[in-house]
MDTraj code that builds the backbone (N, CA, C; nanometers):
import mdtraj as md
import numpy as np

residues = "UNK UNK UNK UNK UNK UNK UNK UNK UNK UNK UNK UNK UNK UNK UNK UNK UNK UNK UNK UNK UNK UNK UNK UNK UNK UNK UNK UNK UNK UNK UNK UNK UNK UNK UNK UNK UNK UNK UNK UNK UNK UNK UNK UNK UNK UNK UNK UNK UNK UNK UNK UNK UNK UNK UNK UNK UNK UNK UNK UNK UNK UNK UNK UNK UNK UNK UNK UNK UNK UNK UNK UNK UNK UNK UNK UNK UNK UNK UNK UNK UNK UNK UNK UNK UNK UNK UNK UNK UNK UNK UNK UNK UNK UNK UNK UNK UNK UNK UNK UNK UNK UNK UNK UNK UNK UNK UNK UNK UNK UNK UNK UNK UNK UNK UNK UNK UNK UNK UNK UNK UNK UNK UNK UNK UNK UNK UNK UNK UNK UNK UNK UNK UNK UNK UNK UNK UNK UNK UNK UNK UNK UNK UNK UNK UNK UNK UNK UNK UNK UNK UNK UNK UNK UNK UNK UNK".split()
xyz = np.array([
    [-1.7303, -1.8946, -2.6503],
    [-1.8069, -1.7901, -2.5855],
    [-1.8440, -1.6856, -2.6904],
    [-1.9732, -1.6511, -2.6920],
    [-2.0384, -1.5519, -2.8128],
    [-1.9826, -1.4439, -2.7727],
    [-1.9852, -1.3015, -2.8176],
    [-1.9694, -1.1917, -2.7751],
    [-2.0360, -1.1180, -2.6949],
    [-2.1700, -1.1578, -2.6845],
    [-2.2302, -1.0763, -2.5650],
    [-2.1842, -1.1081, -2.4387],
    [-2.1806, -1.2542, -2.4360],
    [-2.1051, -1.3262, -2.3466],
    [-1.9964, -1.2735, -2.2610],
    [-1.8986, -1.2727, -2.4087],
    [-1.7519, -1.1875, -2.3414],
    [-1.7503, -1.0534, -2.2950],
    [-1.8487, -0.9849, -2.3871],
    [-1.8817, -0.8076, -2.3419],
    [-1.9268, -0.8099, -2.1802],
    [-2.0177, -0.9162, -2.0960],
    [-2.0935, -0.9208, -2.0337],
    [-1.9985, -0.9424, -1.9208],
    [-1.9119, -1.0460, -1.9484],
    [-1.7801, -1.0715, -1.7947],
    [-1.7095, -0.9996, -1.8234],
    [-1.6727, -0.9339, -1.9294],
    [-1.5482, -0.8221, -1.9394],
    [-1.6612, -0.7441, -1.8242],
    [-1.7340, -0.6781, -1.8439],
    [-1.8240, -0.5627, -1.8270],
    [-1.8061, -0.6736, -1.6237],
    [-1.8860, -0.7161, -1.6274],
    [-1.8875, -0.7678, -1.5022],
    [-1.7599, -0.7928, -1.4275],
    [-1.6534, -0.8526, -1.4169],
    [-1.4921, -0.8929, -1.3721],
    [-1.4532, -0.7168, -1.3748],
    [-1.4480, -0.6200, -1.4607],
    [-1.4437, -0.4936, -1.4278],
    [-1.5228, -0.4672, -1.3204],
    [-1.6239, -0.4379, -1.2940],
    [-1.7498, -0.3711, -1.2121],
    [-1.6896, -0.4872, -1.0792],
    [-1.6617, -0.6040, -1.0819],
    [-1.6272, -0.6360, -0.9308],
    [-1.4590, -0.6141, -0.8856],
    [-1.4142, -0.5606, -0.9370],
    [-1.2869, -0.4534, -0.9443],
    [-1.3157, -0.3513, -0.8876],
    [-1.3626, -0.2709, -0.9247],
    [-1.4036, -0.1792, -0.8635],
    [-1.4783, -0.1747, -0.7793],
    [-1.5654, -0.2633, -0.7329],
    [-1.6042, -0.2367, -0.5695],
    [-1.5292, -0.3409, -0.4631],
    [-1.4129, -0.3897, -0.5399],
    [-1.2990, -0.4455, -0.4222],
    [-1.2016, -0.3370, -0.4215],
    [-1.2102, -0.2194, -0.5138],
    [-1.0890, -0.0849, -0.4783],
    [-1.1775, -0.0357, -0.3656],
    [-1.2993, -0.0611, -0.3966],
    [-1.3818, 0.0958, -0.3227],
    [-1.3882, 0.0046, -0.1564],
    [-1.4258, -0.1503, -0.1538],
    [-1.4100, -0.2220, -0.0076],
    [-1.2968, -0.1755, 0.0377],
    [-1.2434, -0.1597, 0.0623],
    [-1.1037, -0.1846, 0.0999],
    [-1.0746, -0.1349, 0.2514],
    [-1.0304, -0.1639, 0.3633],
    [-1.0448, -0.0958, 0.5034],
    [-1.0357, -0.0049, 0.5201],
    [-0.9806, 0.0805, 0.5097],
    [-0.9805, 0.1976, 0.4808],
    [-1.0802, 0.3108, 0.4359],
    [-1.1702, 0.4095, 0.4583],
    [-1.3145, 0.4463, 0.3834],
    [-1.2354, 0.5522, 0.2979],
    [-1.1095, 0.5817, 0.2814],
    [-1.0680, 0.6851, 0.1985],
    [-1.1231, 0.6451, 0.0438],
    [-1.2267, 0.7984, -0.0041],
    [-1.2679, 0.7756, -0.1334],
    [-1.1643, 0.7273, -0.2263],
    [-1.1862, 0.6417, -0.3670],
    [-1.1027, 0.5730, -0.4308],
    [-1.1581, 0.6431, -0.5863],
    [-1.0237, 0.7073, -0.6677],
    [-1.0564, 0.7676, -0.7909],
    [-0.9832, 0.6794, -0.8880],
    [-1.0351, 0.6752, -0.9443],
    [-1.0163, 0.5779, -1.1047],
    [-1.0296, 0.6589, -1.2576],
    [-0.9452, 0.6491, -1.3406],
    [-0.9136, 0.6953, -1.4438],
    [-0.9466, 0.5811, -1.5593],
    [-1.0767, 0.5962, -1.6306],
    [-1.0515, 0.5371, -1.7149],
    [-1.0208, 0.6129, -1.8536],
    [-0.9428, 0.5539, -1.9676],
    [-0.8963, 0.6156, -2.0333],
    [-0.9247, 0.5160, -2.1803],
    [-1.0014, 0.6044, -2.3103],
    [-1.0334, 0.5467, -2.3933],
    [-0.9408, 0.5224, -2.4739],
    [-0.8801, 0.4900, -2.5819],
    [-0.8095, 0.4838, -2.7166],
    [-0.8862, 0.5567, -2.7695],
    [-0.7940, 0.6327, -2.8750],
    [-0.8645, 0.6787, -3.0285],
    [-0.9128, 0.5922, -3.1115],
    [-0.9891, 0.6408, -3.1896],
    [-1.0265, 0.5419, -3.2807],
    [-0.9705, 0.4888, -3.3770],
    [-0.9334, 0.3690, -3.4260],
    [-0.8770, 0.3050, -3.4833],
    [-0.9417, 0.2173, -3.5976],
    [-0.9972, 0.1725, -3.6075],
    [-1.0841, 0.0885, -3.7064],
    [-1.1913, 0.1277, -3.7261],
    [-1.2866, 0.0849, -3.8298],
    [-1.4245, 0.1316, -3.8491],
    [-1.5709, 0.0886, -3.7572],
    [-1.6648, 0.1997, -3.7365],
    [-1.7721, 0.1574, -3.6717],
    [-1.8009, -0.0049, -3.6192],
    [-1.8723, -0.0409, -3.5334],
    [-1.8711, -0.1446, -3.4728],
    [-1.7097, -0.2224, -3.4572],
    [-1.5822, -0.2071, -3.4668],
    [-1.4762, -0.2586, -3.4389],
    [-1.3635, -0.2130, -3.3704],
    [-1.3784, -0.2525, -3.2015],
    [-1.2573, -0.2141, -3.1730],
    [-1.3043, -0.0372, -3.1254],
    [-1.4574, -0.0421, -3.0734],
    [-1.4885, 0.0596, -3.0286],
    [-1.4196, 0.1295, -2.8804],
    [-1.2688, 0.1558, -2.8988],
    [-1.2751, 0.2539, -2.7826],
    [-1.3296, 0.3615, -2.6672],
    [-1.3888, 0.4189, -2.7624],
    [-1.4527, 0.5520, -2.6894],
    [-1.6306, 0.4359, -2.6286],
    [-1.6606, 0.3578, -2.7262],
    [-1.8100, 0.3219, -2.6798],
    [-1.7751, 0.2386, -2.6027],
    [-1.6898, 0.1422, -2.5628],
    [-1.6764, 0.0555, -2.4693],
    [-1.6177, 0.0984, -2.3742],
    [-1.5114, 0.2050, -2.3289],
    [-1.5278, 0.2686, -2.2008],
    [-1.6156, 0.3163, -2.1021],
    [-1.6883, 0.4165, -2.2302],
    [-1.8419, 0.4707, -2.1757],
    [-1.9435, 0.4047, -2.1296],
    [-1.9756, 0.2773, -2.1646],
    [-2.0537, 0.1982, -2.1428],
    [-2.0265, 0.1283, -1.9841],
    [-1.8803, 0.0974, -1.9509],
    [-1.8521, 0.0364, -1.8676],
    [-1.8175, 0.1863, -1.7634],
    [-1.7972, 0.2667, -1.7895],
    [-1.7673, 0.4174, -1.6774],
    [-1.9548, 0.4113, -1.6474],
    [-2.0864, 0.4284, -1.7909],
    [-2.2074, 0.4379, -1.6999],
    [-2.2555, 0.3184, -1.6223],
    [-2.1946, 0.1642, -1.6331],
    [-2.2187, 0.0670, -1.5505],
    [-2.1771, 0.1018, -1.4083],
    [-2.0494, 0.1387, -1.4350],
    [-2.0093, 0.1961, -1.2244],
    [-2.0664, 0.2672, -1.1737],
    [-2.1200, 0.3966, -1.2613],
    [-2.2025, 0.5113, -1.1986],
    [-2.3471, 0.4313, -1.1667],
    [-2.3941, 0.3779, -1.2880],
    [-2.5153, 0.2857, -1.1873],
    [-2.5203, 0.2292, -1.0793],
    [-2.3865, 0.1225, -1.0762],
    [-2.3708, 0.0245, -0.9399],
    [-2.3414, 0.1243, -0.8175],
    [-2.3010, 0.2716, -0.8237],
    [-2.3210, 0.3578, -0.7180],
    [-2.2446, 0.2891, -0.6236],
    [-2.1010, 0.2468, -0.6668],
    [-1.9637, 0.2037, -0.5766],
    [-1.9595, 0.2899, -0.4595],
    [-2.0119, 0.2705, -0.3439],
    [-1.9497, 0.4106, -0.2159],
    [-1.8000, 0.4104, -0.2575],
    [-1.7801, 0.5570, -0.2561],
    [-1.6702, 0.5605, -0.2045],
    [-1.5989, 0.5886, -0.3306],
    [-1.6484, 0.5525, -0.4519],
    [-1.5433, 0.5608, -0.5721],
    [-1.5860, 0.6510, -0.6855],
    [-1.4855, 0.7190, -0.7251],
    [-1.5296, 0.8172, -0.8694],
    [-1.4265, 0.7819, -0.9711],
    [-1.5515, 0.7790, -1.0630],
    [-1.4620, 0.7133, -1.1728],
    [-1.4811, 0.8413, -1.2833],
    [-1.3404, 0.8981, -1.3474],
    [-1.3386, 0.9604, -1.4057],
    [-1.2906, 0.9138, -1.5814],
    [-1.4135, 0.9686, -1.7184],
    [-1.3759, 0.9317, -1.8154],
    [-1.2882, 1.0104, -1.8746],
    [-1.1966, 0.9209, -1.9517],
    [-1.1368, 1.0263, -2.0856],
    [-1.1192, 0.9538, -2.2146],
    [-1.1848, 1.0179, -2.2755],
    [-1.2199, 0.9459, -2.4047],
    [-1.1098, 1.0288, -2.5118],
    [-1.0623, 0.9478, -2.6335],
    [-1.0111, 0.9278, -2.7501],
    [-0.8211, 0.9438, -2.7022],
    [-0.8111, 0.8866, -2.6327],
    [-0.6520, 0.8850, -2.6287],
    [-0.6206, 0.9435, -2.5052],
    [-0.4849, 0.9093, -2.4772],
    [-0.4263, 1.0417, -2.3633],
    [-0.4494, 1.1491, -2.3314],
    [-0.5094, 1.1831, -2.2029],
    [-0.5123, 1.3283, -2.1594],
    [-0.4446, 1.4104, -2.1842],
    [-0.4595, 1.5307, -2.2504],
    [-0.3858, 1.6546, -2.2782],
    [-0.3711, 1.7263, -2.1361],
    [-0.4531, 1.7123, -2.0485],
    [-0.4381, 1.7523, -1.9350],
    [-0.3806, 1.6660, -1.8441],
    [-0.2740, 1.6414, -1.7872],
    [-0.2287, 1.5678, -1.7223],
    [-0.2522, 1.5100, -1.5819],
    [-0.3105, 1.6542, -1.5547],
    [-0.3605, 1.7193, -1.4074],
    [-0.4332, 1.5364, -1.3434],
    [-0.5430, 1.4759, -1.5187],
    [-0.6184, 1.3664, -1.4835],
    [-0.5475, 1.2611, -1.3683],
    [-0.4561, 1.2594, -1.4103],
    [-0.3977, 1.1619, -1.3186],
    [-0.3469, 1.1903, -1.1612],
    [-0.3559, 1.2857, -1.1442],
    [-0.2946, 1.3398, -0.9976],
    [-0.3914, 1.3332, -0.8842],
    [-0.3186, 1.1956, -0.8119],
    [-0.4374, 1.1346, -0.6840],
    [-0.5035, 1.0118, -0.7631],
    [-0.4928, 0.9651, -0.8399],
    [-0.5889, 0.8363, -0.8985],
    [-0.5355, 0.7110, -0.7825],
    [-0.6210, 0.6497, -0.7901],
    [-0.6173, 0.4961, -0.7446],
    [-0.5377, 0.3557, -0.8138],
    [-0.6309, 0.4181, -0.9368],
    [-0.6462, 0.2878, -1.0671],
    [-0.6632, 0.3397, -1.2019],
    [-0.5795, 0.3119, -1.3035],
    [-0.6059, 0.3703, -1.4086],
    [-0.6732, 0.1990, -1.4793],
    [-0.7687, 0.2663, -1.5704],
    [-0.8238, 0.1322, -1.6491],
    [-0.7909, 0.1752, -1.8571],
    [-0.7514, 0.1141, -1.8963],
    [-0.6599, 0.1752, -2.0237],
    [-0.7724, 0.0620, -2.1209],
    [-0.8324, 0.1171, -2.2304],
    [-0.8895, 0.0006, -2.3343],
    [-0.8289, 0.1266, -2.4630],
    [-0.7572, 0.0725, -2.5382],
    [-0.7001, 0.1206, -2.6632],
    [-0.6044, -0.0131, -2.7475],
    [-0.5719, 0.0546, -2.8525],
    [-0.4453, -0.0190, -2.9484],
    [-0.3351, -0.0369, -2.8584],
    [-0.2620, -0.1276, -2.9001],
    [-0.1335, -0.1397, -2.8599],
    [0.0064, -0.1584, -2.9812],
    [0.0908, -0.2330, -2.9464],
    [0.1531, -0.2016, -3.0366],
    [0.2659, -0.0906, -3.0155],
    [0.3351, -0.0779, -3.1380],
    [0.4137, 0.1070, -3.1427],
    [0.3204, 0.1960, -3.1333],
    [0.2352, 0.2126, -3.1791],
    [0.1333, 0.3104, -3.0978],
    [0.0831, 0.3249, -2.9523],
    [0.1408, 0.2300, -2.9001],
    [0.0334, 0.1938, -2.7587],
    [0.0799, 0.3058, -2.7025],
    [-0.0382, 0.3817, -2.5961],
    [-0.0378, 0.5574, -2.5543],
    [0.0265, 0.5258, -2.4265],
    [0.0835, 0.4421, -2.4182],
    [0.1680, 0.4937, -2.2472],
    [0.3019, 0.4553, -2.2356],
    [0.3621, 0.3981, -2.4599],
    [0.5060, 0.3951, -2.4773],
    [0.5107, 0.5626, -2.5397],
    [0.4472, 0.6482, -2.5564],
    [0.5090, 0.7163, -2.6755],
    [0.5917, 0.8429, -2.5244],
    [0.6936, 0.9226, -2.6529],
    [0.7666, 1.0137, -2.5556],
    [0.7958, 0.9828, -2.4174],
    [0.7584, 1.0735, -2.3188],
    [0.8116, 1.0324, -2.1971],
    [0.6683, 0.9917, -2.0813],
    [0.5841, 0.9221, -2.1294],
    [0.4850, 0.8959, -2.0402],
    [0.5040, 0.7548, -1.9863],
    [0.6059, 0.6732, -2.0077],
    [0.6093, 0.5413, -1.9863],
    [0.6364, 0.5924, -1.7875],
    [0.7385, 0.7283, -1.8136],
    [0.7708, 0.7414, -1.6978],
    [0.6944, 0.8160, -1.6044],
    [0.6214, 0.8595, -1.6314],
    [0.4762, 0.9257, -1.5654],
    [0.4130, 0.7674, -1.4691],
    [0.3691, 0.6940, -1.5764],
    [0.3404, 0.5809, -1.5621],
    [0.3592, 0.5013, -1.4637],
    [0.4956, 0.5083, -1.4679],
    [0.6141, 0.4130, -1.4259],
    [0.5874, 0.4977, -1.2516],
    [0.6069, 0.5976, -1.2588],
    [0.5956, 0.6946, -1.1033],
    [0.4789, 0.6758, -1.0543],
    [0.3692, 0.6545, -1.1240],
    [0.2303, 0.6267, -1.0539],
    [0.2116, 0.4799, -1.0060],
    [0.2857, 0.3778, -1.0862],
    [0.2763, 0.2547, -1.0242],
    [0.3664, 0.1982, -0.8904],
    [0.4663, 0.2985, -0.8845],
    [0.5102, 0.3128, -0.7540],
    [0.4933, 0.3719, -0.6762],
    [0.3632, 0.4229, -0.6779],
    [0.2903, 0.4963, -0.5441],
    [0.2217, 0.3724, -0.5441],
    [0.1961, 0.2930, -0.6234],
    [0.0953, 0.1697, -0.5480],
    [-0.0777, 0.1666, -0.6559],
    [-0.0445, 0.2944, -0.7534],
    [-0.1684, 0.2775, -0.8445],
    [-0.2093, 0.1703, -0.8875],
    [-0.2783, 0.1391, -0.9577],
    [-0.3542, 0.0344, -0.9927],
    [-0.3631, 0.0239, -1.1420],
    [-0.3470, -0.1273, -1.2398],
    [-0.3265, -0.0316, -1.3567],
    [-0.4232, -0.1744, -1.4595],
    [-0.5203, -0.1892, -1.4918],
    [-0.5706, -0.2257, -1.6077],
    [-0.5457, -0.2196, -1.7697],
    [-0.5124, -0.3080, -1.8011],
    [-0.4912, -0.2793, -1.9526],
    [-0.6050, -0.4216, -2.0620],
    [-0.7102, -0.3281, -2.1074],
    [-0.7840, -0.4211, -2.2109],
    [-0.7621, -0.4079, -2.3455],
    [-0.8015, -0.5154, -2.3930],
    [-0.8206, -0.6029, -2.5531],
    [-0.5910, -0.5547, -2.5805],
    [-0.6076, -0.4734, -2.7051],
    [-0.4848, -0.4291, -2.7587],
    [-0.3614, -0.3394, -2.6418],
    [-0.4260, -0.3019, -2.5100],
    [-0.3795, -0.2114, -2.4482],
    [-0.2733, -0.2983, -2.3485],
    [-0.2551, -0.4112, -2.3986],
    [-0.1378, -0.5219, -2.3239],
    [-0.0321, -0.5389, -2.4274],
    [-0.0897, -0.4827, -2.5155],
    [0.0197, -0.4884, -2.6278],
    [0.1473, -0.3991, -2.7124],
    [0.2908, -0.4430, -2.6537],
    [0.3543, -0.3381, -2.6321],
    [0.4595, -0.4017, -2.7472],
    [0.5698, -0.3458, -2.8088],
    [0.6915, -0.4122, -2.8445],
    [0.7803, -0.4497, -2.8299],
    [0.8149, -0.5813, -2.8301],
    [0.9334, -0.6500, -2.7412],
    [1.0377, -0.5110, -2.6814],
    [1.1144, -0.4528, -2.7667],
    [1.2228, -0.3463, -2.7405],
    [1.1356, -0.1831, -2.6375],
    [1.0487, -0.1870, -2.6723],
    [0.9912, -0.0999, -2.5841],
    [0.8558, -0.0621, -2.4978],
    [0.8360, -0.0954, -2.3813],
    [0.7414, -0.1044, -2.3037],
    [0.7791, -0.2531, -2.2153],
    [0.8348, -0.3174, -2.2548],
    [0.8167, -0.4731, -2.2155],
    [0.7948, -0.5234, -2.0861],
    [0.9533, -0.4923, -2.0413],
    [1.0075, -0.4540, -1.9063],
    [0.9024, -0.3896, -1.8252],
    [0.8847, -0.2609, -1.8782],
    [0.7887, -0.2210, -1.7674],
    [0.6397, -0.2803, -1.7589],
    [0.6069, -0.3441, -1.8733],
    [0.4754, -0.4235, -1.8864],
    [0.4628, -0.5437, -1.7431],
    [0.5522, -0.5656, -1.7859],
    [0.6376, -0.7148, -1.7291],
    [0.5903, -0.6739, -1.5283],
    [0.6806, -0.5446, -1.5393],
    [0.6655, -0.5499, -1.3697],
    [0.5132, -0.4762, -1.3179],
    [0.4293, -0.3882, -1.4135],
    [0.2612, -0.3028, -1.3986],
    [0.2201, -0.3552, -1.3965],
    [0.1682, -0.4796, -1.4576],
    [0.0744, -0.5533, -1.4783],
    [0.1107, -0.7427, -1.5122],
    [0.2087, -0.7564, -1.5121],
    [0.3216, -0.8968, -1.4654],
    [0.3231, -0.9469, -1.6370],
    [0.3035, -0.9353, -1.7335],
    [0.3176, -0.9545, -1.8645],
    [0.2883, -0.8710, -1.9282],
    [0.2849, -0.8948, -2.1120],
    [0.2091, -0.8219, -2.1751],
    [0.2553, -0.9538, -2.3442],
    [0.1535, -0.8854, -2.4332],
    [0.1020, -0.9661, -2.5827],
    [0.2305, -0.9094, -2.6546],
    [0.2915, -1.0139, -2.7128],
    [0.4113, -0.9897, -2.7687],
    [0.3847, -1.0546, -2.9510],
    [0.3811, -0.9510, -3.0528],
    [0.3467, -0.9994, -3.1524],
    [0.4550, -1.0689, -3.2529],
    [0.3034, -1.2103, -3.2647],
    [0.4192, -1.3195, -3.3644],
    [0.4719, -1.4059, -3.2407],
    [0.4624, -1.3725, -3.1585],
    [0.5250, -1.4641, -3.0228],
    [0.3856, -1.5338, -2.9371],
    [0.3077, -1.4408, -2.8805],
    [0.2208, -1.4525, -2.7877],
    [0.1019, -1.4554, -2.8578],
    [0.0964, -1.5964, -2.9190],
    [-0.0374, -1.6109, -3.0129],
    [-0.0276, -1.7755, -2.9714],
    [-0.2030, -1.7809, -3.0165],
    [-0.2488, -1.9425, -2.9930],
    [-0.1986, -2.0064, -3.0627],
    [-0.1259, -2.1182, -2.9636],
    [-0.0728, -2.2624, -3.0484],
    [-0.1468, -2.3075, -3.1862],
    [-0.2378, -2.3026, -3.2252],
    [-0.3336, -2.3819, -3.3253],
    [-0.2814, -2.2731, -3.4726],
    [-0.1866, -2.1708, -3.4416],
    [-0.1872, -2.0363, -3.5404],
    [-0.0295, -2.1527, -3.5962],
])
top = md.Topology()
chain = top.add_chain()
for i, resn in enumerate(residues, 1):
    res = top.add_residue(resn, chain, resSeq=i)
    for name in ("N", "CA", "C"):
        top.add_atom(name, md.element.get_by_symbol(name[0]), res)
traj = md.Trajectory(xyz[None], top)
């Protein structure tokens, strides 16, 4: 599969996500957090901030009833406030020891929002946590996560 390809069902399999949060029986409006990574690598690679944005102005086009999707671009909110009442958080950043929802005490922020029943997306590097920390909770948010040196293609 070329890359426009993959940009195109990433971009699409998102966008019908979100109007199965926003269906839902219930007509209570549905808020979504998406949240960029910092930047990490050079222009064209591993664009955080441009591939959020792109996929936050695809929802605002498709004009989801019912759903607001709020951006935050280059890393974790300094304001925390973002998260209070969300639906669904959608996470595209690095992972790794860096990954932004092991550092200090936000695993447990995290951890409290997915037991209200939030919703939690993690793209490209943002599944990628370190065996000793994040794992566990990877394991039960989102039912796995990319374990490096382990969780690589057979053919490697």
């Amino acid at each position: 599969m070329n890359t426009i390809t993959t940009r195109r069902t990433f971009l699409a399999t998102c966008a019908a996500g979100a109007v199965a949060l926003a269906a839902r029986a219930d007509d209570k409006p549905r808020k979504l957090l998406m949240i960029a990574g910092t930047p990490s690598h050079g222009p064209g690679d591993h664009e955080f901030n441009a591939g959020t944005t792109l996929l936050h102005q695809c929802l605002r086009r498709a004009n989801v009833p019912g759903l607001t999707a709020t951006l935050h671009l280059n890393g974790w909110p300094k304001d925390e406030s973002l998260f209070d009442g969300v639906d669904a958080i959608f996470l595209f950043s690095d992972g790794g020891g860096g990954h932004p929802f092991i550092q200090g005490e936000r695993a447990k922020k995290i951890d409290a929002l997915m037991k209200k029943g939030v919703g939690l997306m993690c793209a490209h590097f943002a599944v990628e946590v370190p065996k000793n920390k994040g794992s566990a909770e990877f394991k039960e948010w989102i039912g796995g996560h990319y374990e490096h040196e382990y969780s690589v293609n057979p053919m490697w």
